[in-house]
C-alpha positions as CSV (number, residue, x, y, z in Angstrom):
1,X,41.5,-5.2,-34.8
2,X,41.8,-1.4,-33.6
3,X,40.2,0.1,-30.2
4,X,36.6,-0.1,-31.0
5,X,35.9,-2.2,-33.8
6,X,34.2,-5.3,-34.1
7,X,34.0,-8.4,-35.7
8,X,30.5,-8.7,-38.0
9,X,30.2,-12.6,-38.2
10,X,30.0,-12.1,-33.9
11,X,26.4,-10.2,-34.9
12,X,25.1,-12.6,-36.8
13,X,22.4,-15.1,-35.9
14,X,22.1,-14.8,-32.7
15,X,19.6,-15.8,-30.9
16,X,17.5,-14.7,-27.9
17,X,16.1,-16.1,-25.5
18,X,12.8,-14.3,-24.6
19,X,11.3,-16.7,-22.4
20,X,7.9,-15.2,-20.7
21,X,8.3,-16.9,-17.4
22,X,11.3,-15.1,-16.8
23,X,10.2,-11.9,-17.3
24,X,9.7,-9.0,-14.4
25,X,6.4,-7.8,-13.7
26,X,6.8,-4.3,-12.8
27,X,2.7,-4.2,-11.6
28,X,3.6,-6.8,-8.6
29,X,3.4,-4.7,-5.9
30,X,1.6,-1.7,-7.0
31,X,-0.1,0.2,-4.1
32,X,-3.2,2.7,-4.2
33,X,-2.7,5.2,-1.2
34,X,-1.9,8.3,0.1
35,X,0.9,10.2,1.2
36,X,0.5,12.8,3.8
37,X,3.3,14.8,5.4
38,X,3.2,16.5,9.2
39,X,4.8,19.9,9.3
40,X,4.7,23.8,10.0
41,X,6.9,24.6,7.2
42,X,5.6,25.7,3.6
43,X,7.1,24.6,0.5
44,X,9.2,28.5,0.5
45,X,10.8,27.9,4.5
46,X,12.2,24.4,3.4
47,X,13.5,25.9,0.1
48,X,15.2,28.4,2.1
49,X,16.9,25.9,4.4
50,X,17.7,23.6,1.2
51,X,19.1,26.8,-0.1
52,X,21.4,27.5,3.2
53,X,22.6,24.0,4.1
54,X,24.1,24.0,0.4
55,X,25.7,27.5,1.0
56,X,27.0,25.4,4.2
57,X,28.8,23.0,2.3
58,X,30.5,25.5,0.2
């Protein structure tokens, strides 16, 4: 067989196992809240300094 190809017979029948017990509940820890943030600078001074610590790097 060549880079990339597969054998068909490998795709057949297979099965799956799709047990319930096993599967991830995503809701588990979900959390109602809210987020507050302490600070003098506005969304356009922390842009700026985003904007100047890239230039930085350069």
């Amino acid at each position: 067989m060549g880079f990339g190809s597969y054998d068909e017979s490998e795709q057949k029948d297979q099965d799956v196992d799709t047990d319930e017990d096993d599967a991830v509940n995503v809701h588990e820890n979900d959390h109602d809240g809210e987020v507050s943030i302490e600070g003098d600078a506005d969304t356009d001074d922390l842009v700026g300094r985003l904007s100047e610590m890239r230039d930085d790097d350069d």
